[in-house]
N, C-alpha and C positions, 0 to 999 in steps of 0.2 A: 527463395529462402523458405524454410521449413516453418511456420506458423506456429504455435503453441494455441494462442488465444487470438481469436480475430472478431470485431465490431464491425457488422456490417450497415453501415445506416442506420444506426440504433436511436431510438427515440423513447421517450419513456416519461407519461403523465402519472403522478399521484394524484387519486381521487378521493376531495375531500366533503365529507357532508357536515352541514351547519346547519342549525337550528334559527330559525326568524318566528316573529310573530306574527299572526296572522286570530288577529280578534283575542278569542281565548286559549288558546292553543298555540301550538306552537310547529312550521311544518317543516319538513327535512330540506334544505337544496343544499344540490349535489354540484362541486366546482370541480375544476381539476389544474394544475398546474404542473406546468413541463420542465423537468429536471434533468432531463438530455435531450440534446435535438440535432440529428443528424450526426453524433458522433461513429468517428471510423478510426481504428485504433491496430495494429498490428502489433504481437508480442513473441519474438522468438526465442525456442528455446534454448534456455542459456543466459539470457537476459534478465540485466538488472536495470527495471523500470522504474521513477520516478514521477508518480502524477501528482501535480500540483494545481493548487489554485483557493481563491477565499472562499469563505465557508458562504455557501449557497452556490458550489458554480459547478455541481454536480458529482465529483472528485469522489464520492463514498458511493453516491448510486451506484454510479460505474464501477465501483468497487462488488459492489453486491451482483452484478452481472456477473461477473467473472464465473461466478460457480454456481448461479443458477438459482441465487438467493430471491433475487427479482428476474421478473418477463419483460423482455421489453415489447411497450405496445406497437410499435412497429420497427422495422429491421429485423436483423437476428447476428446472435453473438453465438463463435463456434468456439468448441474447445478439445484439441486433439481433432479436428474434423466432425465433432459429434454439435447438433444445435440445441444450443439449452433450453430451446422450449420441447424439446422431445420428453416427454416428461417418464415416462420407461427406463430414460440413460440420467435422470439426476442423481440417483447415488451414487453411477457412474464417475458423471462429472464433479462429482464434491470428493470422491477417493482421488481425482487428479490437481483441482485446486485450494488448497488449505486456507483457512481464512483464520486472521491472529485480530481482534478488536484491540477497539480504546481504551478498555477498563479493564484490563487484569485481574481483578476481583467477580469480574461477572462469566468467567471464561472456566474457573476452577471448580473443580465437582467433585474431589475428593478432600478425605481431610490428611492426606500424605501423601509426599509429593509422587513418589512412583508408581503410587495407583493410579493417580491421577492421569498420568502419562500412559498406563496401563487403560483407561477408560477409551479411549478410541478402537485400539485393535482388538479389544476383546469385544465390541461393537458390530465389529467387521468380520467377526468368526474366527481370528488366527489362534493355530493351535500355541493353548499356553508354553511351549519350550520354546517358540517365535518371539509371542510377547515379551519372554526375558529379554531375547537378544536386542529385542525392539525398544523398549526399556530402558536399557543400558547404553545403545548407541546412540538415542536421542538424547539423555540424558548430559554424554561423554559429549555430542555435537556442539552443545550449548554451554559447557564449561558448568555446569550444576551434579555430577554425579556424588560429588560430597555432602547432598543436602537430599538424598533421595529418600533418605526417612526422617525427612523435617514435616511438620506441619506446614503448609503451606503459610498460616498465617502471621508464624514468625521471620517469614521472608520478607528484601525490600521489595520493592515495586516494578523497578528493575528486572530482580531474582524474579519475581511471578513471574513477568512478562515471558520472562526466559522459561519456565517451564509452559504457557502455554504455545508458545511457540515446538517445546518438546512436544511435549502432545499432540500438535499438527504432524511432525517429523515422524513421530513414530506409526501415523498411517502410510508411510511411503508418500507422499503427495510429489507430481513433477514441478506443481507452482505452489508459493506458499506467495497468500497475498495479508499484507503489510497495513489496516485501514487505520491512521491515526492513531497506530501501535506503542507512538512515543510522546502522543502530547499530554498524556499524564502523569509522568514520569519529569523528574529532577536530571538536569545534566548525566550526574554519572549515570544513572539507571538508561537514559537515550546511547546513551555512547556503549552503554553492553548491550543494548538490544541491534545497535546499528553494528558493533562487531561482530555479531551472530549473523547477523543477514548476510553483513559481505562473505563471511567463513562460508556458510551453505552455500551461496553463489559461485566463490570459485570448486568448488565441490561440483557444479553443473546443475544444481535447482535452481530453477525461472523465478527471481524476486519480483512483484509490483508493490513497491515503495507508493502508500498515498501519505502524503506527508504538508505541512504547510512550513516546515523548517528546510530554508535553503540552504545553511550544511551539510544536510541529509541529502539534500537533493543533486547537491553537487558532486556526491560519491557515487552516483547510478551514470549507467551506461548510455543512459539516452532518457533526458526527459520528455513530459506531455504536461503542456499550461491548458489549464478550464477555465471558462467563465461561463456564464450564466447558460450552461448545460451543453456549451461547444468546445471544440478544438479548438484554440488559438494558435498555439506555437508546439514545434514539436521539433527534438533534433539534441546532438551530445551538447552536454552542460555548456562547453564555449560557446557552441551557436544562440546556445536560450540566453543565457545570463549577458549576453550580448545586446538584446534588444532591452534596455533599461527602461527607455520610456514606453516600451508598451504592455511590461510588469507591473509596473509603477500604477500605468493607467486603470488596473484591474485591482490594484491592491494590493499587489504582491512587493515583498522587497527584492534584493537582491545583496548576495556577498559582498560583506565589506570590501575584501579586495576588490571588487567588481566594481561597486560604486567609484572608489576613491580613483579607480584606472580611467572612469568614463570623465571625472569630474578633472583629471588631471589634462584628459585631452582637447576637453572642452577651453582650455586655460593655454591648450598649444602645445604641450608636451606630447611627441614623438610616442607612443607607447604605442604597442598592439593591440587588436582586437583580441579577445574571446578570453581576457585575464580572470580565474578565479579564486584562485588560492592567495594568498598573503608572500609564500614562497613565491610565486611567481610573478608576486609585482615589484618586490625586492631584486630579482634580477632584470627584470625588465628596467628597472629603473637606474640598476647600477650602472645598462647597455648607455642610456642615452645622459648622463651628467658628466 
């Protein structure tokens, strides 16, 4: 299989210094704490990733890997073949994986939305009669081309998201990664951001969904569960959402249909493995009464 993104034994301490006293004064020690350990992760192209996990279990480091945002202090993360401690290929690697944050507000750098979107590839040198076209079809991708001479700041939350997301698009990126993209946002504003993703996806750009909402997570092609800076579970939504109690055990929930399928069979009801939609426990259940 053709790799996009690959984790090799990646491991990865932040180093933190603190202040203690010592008579009058006061002297620096230096601690460090491990925020990935041994993680291995494969991402092909095409793919629509879902990494999940409670907040401390690495899920945004690894995020930040991707493209070269962090080094990891041991292993090495490849991208396209290229290792992102090459430090000569990082603007390389940040033209191939786009990175969309948590706060929509801190991602905006114009005061109109199509410059705005215009702010990346005029960055990157493209001749401005590109940038239109660049522009326009990021713009047209993300269902916002009616708001391209809006102030950004009369948009919802949502609507931003959606143009920083354009703005990642309109560098050409082959992966656009997803970090907690929707936990700021209200219902509707999560469900235009999660239509956008799936849209570019079957389009053929490589989504990494980091998400802590198991709705979201259950629309990707294959999830990755983290805990405390490792792999636990990896494999499509039925296989994960399957192991309930080893979700549970990490803090995670699980789709209501998922639950209500486990707790039914716990009770002796005949149902199948890997139930996650609601649709599907309605007909599962209309099989066996």
């Amino acid at each position: 299989m053709d790799f996009i993104i690959k984790a090799d034994d990646v491991t990865f301490e932040y180093n933190i210094t603190s202040q203690v006293d010592e008579g009058d004064e006061k002297a620096p020690i230096q601690t460090s704490t491990t925020a990935l350990d041994g993680v291995d992760v494969e991402i092909a192209k095409g793919d629509f990733v879902a990494v999940l996990g409670h907040n401390g279990s690495g899920k945004s480091t690894l995020a930040k890997h991707l493209n070269a945002l962090l080094m990891p202090t041991s292993g090495v993360v490849w991208v396209k073949g290229i290792a992102t401690n090459e430090e000569d290929k990082a603007w390389e690697i940040r033209q191939s994986v786009g990175m969309v944050f948590q706060n929509p507000d801190n991602q905006i750098v114009a005061t109109i939305v199509e410059e705005d979107v215009a702010f990346g590839p005029e960055n990157l040198g493209v001749p401005p009669v590109e940038i239109r076209e660049r522009v326009d079809g990021a713009l047209a991708a993300v269902g916002m081309s009616n708001f391209a001479k809006n102030p950004p700041h009369y948009l919802s939350g949502g609507q931003k998201q959606r143009v920083a997301i354009a703005g990642i698009l309109a560098m050409k990126p082959d992966v656009i990664v997803l970090d907690e993209s929707t936990a700021m946002l209200d219902p509707i504003g999560r469900r235009e951001v999660m239509k956008v993703a799936k849209a570019l996806n079957d389009e053929g750009i490589t989504i990494v969904l980091i998400t802590h909402y198991m709705d979201e997570a259950a629309r990707a092609d294959r999830i990755i569960v983290m805990s405390a800076g490792r792999v636990i579970l990896q494999g499509v939504p039925k296989e994960v959402f399957s192991q309930i109690d080893t979700l549970k055990s990490v803090g995670l929930d699980v789709p209501q249909a998922a639950e209500i399928a486990h707790k039914l069979r716990l009770r002796g009801v005949g149902l199948p493995e890997g139930i996650v939609e609601g649709r599907e426990l309605v007909d599962a259940l209309a099989g066996v009464l």
